[in-house]
PALUM-265823 format. One line per field, with one value per residue (C-alpha): x, y, z; residue in one letter; residue number from 0. Coordinates in pm, 1 decimal. Example, Ala and Ser with C-alpha at 12.3 -4.5 7.8 and 13.67 -1.06 7.14 Angstrom:
residues 2
u	c(1230.0:1367.0)
v	c(-450.0:-106.0)
w	c(780.0:714.0)
residuo	c(A:S)
num	c(0:1)
end
This chain:
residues 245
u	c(-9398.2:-9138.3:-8889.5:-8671.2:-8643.7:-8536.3:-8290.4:-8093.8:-8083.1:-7926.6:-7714.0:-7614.7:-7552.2:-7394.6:-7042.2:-6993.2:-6678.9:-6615.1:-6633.0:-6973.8:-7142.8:-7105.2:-7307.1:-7622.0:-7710.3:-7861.2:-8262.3:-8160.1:-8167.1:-7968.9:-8143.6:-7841.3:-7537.2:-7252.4:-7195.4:-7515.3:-7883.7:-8076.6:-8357.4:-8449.7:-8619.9:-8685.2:-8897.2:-8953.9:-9163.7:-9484.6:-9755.0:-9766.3:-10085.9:-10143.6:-9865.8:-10067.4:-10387.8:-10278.4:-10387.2:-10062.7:-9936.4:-9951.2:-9734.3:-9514.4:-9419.3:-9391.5:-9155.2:-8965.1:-8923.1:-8818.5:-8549.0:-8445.1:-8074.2:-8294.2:-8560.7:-8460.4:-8524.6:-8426.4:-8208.4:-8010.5:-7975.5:-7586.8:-7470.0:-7308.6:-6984.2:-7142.6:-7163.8:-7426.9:-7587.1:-7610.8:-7253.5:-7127.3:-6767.6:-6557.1:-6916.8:-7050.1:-7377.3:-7264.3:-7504.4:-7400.8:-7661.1:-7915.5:-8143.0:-8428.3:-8411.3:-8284.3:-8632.9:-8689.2:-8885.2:-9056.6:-9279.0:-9229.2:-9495.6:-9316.5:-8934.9:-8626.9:-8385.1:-7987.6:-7781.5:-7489.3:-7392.8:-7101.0:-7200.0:-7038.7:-7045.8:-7392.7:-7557.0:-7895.2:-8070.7:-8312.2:-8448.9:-8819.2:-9023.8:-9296.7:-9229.6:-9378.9:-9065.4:-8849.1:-8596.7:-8361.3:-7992.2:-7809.8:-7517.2:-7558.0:-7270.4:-7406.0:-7527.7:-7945.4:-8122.5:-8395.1:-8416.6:-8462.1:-8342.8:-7975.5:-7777.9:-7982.7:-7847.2:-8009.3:-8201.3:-8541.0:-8839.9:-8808.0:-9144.6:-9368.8:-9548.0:-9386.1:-9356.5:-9474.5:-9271.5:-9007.6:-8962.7:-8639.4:-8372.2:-8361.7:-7984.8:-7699.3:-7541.4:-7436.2:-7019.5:-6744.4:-6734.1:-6543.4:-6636.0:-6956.8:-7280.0:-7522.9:-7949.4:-8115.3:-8479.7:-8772.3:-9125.8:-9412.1:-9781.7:-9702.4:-9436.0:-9089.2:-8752.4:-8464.6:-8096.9:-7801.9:-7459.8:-7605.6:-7797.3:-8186.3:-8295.6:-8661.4:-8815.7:-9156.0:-9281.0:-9583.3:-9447.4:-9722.1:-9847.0:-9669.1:-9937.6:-10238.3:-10197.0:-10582.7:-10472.5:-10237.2:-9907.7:-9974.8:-9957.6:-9712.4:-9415.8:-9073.6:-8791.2:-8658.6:-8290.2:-8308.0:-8095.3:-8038.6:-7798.6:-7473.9:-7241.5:-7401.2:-7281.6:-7457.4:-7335.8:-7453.3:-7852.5:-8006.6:-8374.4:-8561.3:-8951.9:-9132.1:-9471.6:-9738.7:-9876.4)
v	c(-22031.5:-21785.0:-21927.1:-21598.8:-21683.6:-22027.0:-21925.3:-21665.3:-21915.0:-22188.0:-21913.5:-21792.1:-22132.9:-22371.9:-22372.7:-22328.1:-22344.2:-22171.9:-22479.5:-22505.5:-22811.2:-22920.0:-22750.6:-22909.7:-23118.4:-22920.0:-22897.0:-22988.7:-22730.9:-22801.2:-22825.7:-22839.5:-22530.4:-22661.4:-22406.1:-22432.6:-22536.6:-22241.2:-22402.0:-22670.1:-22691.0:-22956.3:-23244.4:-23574.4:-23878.3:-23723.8:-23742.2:-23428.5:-23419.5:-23350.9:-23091.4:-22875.0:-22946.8:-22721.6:-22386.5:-22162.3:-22034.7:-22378.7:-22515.2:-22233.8:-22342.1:-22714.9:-22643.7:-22387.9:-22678.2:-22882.0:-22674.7:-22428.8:-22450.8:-22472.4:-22747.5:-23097.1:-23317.5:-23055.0:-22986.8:-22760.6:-22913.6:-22968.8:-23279.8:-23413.4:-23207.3:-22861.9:-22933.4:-22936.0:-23296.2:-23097.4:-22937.2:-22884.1:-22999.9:-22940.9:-22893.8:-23205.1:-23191.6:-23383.8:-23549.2:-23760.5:-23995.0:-23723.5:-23523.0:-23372.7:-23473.5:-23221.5:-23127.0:-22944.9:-22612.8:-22642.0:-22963.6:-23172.0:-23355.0:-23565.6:-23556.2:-23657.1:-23705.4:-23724.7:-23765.5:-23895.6:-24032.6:-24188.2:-24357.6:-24546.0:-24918.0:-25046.2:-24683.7:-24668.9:-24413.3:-24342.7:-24086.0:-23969.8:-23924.7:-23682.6:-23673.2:-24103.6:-24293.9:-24429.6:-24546.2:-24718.0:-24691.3:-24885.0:-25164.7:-25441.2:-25609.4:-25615.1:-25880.1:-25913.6:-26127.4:-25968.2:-26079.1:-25734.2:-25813.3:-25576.1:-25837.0:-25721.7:-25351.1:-25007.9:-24846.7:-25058.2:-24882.6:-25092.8:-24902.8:-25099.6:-25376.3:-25733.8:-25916.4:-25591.6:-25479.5:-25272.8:-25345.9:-25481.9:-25425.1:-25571.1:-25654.3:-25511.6:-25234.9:-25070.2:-24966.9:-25033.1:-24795.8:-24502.5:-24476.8:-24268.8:-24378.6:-24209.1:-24226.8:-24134.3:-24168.0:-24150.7:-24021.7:-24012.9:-23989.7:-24302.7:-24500.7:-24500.8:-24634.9:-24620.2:-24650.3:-24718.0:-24616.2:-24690.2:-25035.5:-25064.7:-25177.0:-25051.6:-25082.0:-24896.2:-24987.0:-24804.6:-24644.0:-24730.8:-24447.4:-24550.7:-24339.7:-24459.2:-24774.3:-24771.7:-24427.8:-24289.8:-24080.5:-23698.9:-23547.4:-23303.5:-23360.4:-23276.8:-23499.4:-23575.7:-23698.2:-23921.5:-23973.5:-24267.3:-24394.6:-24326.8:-24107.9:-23988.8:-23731.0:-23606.6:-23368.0:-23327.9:-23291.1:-23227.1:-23224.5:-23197.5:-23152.4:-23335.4:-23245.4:-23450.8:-23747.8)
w	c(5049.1:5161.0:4913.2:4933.5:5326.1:5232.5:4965.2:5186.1:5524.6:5289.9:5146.7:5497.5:5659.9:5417.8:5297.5:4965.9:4662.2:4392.0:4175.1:3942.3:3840.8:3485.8:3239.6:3160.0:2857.1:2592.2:2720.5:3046.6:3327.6:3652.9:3998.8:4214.1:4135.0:4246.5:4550.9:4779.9:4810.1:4611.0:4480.2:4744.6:5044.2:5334.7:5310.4:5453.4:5379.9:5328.1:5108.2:4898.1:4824.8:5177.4:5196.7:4903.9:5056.8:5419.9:5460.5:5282.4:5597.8:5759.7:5494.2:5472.7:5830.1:5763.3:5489.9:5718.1:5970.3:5720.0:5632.7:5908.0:6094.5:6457.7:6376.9:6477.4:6169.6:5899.1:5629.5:5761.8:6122.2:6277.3:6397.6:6701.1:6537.1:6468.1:6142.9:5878.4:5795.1:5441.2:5306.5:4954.5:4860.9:4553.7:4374.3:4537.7:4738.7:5010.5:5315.3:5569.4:5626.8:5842.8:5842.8:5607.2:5259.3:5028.2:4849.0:4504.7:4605.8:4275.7:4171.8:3830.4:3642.0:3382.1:3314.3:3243.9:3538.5:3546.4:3872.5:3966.4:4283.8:4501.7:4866.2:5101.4:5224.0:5398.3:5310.8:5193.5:5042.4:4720.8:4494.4:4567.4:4214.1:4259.6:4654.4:4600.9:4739.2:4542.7:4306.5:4550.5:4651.9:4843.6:4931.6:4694.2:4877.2:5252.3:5414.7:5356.8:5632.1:5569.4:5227.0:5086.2:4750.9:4792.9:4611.2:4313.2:4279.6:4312.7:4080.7:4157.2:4229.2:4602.9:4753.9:4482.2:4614.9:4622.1:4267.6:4162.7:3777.6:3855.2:4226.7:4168.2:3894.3:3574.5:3617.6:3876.8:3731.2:4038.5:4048.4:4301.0:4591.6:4522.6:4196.5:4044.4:3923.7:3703.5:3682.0:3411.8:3494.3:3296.7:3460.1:3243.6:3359.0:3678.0:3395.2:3549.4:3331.2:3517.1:3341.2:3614.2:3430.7:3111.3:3160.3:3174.2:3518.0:3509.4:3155.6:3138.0:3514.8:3683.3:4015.3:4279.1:4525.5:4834.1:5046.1:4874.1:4624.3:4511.3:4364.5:4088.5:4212.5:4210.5:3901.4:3978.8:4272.7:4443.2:4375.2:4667.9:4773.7:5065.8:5386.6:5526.0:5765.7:5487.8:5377.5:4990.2:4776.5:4447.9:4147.8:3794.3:3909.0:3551.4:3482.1:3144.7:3168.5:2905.6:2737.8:2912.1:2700.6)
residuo	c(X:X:X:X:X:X:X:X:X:X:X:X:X:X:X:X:X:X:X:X:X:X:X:X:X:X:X:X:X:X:X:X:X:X:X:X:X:X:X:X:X:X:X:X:X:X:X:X:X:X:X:X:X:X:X:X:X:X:X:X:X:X:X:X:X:X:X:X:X:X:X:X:X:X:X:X:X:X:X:X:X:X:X:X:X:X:X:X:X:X:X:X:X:X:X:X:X:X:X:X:X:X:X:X:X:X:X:X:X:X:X:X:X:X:X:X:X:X:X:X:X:X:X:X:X:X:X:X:X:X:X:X:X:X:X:X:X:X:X:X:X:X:X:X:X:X:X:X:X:X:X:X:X:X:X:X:X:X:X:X:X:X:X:X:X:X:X:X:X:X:X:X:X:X:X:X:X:X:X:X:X:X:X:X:X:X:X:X:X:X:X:X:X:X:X:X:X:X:X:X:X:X:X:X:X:X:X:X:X:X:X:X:X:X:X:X:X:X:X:X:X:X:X:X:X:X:X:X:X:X:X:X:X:X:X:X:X:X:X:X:X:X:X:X:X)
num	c(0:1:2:3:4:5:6:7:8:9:10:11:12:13:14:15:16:17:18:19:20:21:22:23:24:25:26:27:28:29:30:31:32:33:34:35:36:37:38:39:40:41:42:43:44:45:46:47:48:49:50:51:52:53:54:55:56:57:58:59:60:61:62:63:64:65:66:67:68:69:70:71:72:73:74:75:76:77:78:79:80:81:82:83:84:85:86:87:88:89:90:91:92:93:94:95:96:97:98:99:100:101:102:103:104:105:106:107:108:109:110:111:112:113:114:115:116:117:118:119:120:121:122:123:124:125:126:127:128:129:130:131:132:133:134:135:136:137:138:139:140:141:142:143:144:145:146:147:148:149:150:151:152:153:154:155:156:157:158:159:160:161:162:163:164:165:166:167:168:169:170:171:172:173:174:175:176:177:178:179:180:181:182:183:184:185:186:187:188:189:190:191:192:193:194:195:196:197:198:199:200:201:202:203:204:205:206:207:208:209:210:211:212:213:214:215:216:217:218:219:220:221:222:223:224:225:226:227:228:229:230:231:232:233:234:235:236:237:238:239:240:241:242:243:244)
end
């Protein structure tokens, strides 16, 4: 992957501040800077597996599509106002509901994951584990016809199957608008816990493989910060990789 290529166009196109994100805790490292996208990529819902199976230059050019300023779909493509669906503000990773997902260039096996994040009324979104959608995000105060269990809070992993543990949350721990929320996420072999500002809402919950449920998730994966429809901004993106069991 031409990652240097990558690197420079996200230097080049986003805006950045002079404002830094917090330091990490000690054996954390941080994935996002606080001033631009160096050290992720494009992506999309796709199995990985696939992605690392494609000849390299064929994937070098997936991942360039992904992420280029003149690919439709991508993480660097403009909206309707000229402006990137990506941006960083004030040392906030800011999306507005479009476009590619912001991607990790490099893959994780298993971790420790801290995030926080603010969104907006009827916004939906979710955080990819291992590129395997997802621990989910969204309104828990919109209306639900659908009966997609929203009422119940974020931090479920929503893409296991139905009745499945861990599909929804343990309890709704989600915060008013306006205010922040913080993950900490646990990945360990396919075991997921998931803490939402400081309550357990997935205890010890295997995270299904969304692309192939007769199989484990990969071994080794993006994360993944998905757009969808809303207004979400992210800061404090800490990761700590943990010895594999």
């Amino acid at each position: 992957m031409r990652r240097t290529f990558i690197a420079a166009l996200l230097l080049g196109v986003l805006a950045t501040t002079a404002v830094r994100a917090d330091d990490p805790p000690p054996g954390f490292t941080a994935l996002f800077n606080g001033k631009d996208l160096t050290g992720w990529r494009g992506g999309t819902t796709f199995d990985h597996r696939k992605l690392l199976a494609m000849p390299e230059a064929d994937r070098a050019e997936q991942i360039r599509k992904w992420t280029a300023a003149d690919s439709k779909g991508s993480l660097l493509e403009v909206n309707a106002a000229g402006k990137p669906h990506w941006t960083v503000e004030n040392g906030e990773l800011v999306n507005d509901g479009f476009g590619a997902y912001a991607t990790t260039e490099k893959d994780f096996g298993d971790f420790e994951l801290l995030v926080d994040y603010k969104t907006v009324p009827k916004a939906d979104s979710g955080i990819y584990l291992r590129g395997v959608p997802q621990v989910q995000i969204w309104d828990s105060t919109e209306a639900d016809p659908q009966g997609l269990g929203k009422a119940k809070g974020s931090g479920g992993l929503w893409n296991n199957s139905k009745g499945a543990p861990g599909k929804d949350p343990l309890v709704l721990a989600d915060k008013p608008f306006g205010e922040w929320n913080t993950f900490r996420i646990v990945m360990q072999g396919d075991v997921v816990s998931v803490w939402l500002n400081g309550k357990p809402v997935v205890e010890n919950a295997k995270l299904e493989n969304y692309y192939d449920r007769a199989v484990a998730v990969p071994e080794k994966g993006p994360i993944q910060l998905q757009t969808h429809g809303g207004e979400i901004r992210w800061r404090n993106v800490f990761i700590r990789e943990l010895p594999r069991n």
